[in-house]
N, C-alpha and C positions, 0 to 999 in steps of 0.2 A: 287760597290764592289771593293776592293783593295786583288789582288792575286799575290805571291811573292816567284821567285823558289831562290832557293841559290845563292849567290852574287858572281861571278869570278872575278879575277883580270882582269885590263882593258888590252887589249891590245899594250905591248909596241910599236908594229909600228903607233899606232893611234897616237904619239906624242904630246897628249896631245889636239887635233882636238878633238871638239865636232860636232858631227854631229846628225842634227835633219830634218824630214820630216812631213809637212804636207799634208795628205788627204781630200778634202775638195770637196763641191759640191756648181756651181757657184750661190753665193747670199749669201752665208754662211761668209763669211765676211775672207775668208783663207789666201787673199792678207794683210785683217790689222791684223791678226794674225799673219803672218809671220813681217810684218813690226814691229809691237810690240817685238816683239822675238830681232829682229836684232836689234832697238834704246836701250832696256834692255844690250845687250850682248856690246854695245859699249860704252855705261854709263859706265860701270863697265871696261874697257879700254882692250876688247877685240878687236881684229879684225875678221871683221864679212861680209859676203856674202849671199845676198841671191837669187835664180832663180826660175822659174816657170816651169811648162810643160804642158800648156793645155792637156786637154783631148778631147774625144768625145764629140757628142754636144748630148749626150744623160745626162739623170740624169741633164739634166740643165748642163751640160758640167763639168765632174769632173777635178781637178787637183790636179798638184803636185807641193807644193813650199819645195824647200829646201834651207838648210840653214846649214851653216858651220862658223864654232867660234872657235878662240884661245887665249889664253893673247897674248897682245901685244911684240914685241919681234925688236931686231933689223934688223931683214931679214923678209921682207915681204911674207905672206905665200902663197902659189899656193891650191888656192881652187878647187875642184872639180865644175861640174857644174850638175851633177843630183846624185841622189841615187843610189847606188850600193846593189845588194842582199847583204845581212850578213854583211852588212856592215854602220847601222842606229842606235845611240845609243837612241836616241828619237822618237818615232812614232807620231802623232797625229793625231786622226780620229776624224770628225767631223760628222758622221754618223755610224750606224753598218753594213753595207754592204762595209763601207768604210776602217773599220776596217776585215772584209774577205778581200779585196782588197790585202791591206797592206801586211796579211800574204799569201797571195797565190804569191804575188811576190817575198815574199823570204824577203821584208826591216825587218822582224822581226824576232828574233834570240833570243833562253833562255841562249845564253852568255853573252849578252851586251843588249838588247833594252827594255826599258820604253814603253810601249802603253798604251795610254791615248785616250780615243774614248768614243764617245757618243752613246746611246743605244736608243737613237730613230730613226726613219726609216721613210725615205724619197723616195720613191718607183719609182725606177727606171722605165722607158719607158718597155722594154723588160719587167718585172712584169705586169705592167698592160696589155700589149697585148697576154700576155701567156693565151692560152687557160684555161679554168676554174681557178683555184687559182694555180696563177705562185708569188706569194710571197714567198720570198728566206726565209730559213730558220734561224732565228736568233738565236737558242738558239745553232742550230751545230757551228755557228761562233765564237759564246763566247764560245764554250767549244775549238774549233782549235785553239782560241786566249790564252788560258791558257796555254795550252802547247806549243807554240810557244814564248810566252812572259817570258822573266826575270824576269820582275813586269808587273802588269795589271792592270789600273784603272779604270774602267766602270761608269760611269753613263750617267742618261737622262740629259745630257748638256744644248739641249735644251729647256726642262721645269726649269733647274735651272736660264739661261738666263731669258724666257718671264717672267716667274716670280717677275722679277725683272724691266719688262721693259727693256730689253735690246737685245742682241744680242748673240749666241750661242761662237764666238770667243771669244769674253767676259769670260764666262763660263768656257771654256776650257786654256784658260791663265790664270788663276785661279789654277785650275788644276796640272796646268805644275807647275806653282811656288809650291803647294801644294806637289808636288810629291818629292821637292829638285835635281830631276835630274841635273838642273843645278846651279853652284856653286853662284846665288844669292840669297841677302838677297828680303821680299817679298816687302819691299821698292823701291826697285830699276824698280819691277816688274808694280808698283801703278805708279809711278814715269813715265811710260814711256805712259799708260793710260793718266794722266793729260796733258801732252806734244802734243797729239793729240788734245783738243780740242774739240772732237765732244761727244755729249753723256758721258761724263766724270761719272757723279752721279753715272747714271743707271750703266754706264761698269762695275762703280768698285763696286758696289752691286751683280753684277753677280761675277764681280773676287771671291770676297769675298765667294759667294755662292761655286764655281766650288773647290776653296782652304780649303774649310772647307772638302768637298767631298770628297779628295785628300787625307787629313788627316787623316779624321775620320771615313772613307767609309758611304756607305746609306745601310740603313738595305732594305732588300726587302721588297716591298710593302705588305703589309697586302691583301689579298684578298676581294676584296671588294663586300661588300651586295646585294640582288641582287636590282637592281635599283626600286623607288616606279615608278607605271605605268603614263604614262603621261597624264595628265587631256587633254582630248578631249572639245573641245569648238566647236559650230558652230548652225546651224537654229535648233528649236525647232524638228521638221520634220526627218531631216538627221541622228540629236542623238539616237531618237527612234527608226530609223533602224538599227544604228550599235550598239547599244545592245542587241536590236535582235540577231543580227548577233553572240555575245559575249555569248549569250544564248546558242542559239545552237553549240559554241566552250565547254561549261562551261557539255556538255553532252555526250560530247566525254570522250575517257578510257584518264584516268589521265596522262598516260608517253607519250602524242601528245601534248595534250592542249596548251603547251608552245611554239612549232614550229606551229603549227596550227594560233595558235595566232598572230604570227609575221607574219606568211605568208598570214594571212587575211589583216592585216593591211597593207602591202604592195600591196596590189592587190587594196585597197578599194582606197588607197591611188593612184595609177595608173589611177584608173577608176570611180568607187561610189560601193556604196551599193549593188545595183543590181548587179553588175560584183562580189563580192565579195561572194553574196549569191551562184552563178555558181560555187566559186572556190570549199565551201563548200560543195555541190551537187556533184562536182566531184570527191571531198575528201573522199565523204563515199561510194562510188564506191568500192574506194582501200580497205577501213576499212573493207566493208565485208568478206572481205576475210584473213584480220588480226587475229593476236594470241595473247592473254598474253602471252603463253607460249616464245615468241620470242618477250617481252615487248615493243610490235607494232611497233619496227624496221623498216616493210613495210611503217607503217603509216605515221611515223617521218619523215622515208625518202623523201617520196609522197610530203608531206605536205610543205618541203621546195623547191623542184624541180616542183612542180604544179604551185607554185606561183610566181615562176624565170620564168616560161616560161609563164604566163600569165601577167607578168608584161614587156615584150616584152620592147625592148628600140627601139621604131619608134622616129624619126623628131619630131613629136608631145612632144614625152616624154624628147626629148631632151631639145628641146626649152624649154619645162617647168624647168625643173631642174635648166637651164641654167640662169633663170630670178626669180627664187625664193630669197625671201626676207634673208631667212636663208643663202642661199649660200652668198650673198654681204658680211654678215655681219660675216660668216668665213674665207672669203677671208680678208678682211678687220682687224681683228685679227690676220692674218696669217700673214700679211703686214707690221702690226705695225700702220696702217693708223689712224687718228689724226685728229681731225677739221681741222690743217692747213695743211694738205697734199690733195692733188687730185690725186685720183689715175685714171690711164686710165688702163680700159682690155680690150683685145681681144681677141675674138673668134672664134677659127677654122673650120671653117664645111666643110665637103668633103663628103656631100651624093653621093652614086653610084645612075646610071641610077634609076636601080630598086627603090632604097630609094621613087624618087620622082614618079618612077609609080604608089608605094605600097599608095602613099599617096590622089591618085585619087581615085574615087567612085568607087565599087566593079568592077561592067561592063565593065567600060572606062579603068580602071589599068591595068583589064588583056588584053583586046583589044590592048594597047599601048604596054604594055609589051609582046606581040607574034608579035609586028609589026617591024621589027629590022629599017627600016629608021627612025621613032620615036623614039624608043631608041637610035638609033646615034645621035639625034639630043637635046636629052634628054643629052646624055654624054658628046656633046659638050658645051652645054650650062653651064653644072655643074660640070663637071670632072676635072676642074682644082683647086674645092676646092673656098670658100669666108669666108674673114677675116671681123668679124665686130665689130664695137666698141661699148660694149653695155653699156659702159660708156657716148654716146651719145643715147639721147633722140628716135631717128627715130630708130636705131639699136634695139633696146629695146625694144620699144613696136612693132616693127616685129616681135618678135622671142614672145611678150608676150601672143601676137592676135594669134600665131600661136602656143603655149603651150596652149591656153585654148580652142582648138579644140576636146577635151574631148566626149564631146555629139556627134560631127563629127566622129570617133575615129571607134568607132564600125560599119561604114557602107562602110571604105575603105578596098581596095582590097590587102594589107595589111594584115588586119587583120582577112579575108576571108583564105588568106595563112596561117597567125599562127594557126589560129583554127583545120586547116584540120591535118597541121602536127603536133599540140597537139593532136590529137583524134586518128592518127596514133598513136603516141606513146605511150597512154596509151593501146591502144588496145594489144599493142608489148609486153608492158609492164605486159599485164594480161594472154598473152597466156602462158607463161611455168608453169608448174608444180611446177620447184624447185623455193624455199622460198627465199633462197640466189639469185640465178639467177633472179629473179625479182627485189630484194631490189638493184642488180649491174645495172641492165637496166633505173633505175629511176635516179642512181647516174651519168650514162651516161649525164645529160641534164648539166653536168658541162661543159661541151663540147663547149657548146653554148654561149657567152657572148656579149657584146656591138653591134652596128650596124656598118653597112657599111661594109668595108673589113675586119675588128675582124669578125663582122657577119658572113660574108659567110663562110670566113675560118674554121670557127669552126661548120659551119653546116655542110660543106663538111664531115669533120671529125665525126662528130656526125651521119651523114646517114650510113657512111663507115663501123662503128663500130657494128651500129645496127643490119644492113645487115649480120651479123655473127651468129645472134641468130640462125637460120634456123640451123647452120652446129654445135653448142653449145648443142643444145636443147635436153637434155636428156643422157648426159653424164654426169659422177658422179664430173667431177670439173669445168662444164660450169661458175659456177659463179668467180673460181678463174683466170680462161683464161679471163672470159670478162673485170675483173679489169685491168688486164695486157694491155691487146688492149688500154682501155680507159690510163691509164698511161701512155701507149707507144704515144698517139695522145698527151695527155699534156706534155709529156717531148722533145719532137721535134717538132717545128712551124714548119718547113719543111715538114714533115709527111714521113721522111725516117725511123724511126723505127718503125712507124703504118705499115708500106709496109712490114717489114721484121716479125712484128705481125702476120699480116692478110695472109704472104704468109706459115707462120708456122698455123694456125689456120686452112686451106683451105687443109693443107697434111691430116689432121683427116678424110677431106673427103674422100679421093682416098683411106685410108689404110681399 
């Protein structure tokens, strides 16, 4: 999208100083985009500086390169060395959180700056560790970005790049020449592409891509169909149970079917057939007690938080994931990787104590895990976290032997744990009266995500929460208090606003 408020005259003290800033996340190529920028800006016989600012080493570690350009003149000019609030006539985000970035520190200004950013999302650390769905909000930032911006130019940069085989800088210098911000012709822009050397074709298929985009904006995407379902293959035997299974989905009230379905197929896929037939079994528990009237809201809900918690992320389920054929070959896309490239990955694992208690045989887990010298001895052994290459052969098939412990699965002491505090919570979840206040208590299980440390922490918070029904229960707005708690738990990993939640929740008692 190209969005464009009223043009003001530039600033006489800028004398004639173009100042430009890239926002970038490390891998994104921000370094030859700046450097493109500056060879561009001194072809054309300006004088030209450019500097960096590391970031954090989160988001793959984001930075700052900026860049400052004048014509040449006879008194050499004193550049700045970083960005100043209000004071950026060029933006470049090579991300959309990167572009909130940009405007929450002030580089972007509806008197003077150009922002040119990409609207695809690369999800920061903090995102994925936030309790249930901590994905920032994009569409708030594109609309912050329009009122903050002079001109606005959006698009998915990096599908106009891979598209092309290329690279997202690519894309985005494209763009910039596309936008005329700066006083070159789009020659000058190609020109400094060829001079690199590397990837020349591909870049300048992207340029060309990002510079049409610039021009002539991207109409929004069409809403797309709903997907056809995906042919299922496998032993004669297996098929005939999961259509079974699809059977008794296909007899359920019509407005579940569709979350029922995804949540079966994630469970089956978790476990087998037989595991999936339980989730169903456990599904029509809820449904009894369902309405059209309230076009099974309860059910819908049910149906996707049944099967998040049944689909538990253990060691087991990691490994598996971790060594799936589909994942190589996304990573591998993602990479850009080529016959002639080798890529090496590595793998983090930092199981807790418990991880590996959980993964002994029902008996021995819990025996270990009440024995605390075992568990100290458990946390020394594994507490400091193993990195492995599962790009080597041994790595690999450890983790492969150890994802297909599937049949294993259901007799550790683990999964002894999940069940009980599954069967807790429905049971939690069936005792109130009110219709809302139950459909809030199922949505509680967002609470709960990944293993290890995400794990616990967010079980923490998830017991905390629950614990409230008792002081909730039969009060005419128990279900809008319990939202609030639950929001109040995902909006602070700390759990200081859950405290000031729970300690206004707990005055209802005393008054």
């Amino acid at each position: 999208m190209n969005f464009v408020l009223p043009q003001n005259n530039a600033d006489a003290k800028v004398d004639g100083i173009l100042k430009l800033a890239v926002m970038a996340v490390g891998g994104q190529g921000g370094g030859v985009l700046a450097s493109w920028i500056e060879a561009t800006a001194r072809a054309q016989g300006y004088a030209c500086q450019t500097t960096s600012v590391a970031g954090v080493a989160q988001r793959t570690g984001s930075t700052i390169y900026y860049i400052e350009m004048a014509p040449q003149s006879g008194n050499a000019p004193v550049f700045a060395l970083a960005p100043s609030a209000g004071d950026v006539d060029v933006m470049l985000a090579a991300e959309m959180m990167e572009v909130g970035r940009a405007v929450m520190r002030g580089f972007v200004t509806p008197d003077r700056t150009t922002l040119i950013g990409s609207t695809h999302r690369a999800l920061a650390v903090s995102e994925k560790t936030m309790p249930g769905d901590g994905i920032a909000n994009a569409p708030e930032v594109q609309a912050a970005a329009e009122l903050a911006a002079q001109r606005l130019i959006l698009a998915d940069m990096d599908r106009l790049a891979t598209d092309q085989g290329s690279v997202i800088s690519a894309s985005i210098f494209g763009a910039l020449a596309g936008s005329e911000a700066l006083p070159f012709p789009r020659a000058a822009y190609e020109e400094a592409i060829r001079a690199s050397g590397k990837g020349v074709e591909a870049s300048l298929r992207a340029f060309d891509a990002g510079y049409t985009a610039a021009r002539d904006g991207i109409a929004a995407p069409e809403r797309q169909a709903k997907p056809a379902p995906r042919k299922i293959t496998g032993p004669a035997t297996q098929l005939r149970e999961w259509e079974g299974l699809l059977a008794r989905v296909h007899t359920l009230p019509e407005p579940v079917q569709e979350m029922v379905e995804a949540g079966l197929a994630k469970v089956v896929d978790f476990q087998d057939c037989a595991y999936g037939s339980l989730y169903l079994d456990r599904l029509a528990q809820v449904l009894k007690d369902d309405t059209a009237e309230r076009n099974y809201e309860l059910g819908t809900v049910a149906a996707k938080y049944i099967a998040n918690a049944m689909a538990y992320d253990d060691i087991i389920r990691v490994a598996d994931l971790k060594t799936r054929a589909t994942r190589t070959a996304r990573i591998d896309a993602e990479m850009g990787k080529t016959d002639a490239h080798v890529l090496q990955l590595t793998e983090y694992f930092h199981p807790r104590a418990e991880e590996i208690a959980g993964l002994l045989p029902a008996a021995l887990g819990a025996r270990t895990q009440a024995n605390p010298a075992r568990m100290a001895r458990l946390d020394k052994w594994f507490g400091k976290g193993r990195r492995l290459r599962t790009d080597s052969l041994r790595a690999f098939v450890m983790l492969h032997v150890l994802g297909g412990l599937k049949g294993y699965r259901l007799r550790t002491y683990r999964h002894q744990l999940e069940v009980a505090h599954l069967e807790a919570w429905l049971k939690a979840c069936a005792a109130p009266a009110q219709y809302d206040l139950r459909v809030e208590l199922f949505k509680n299980r967002r609470l709960i995500k990944g293993y290890s440390d995400t794990h616990a922490r967010g079980l923490s918070k998830f017991d905390r929460v629950m614990e409230m029904v008792h002081v909730l229960d039969g009060r005419p707005d128990a279900a809008e208090w319990m939202a609030r708690l639950r929001e109040a738990a995902l909006q602070d990993p700390e759990g200081k606003a859950l405290d000031g939640a729970i300690k206004t929740v707990k005055s209802f008692a005393s008054n």
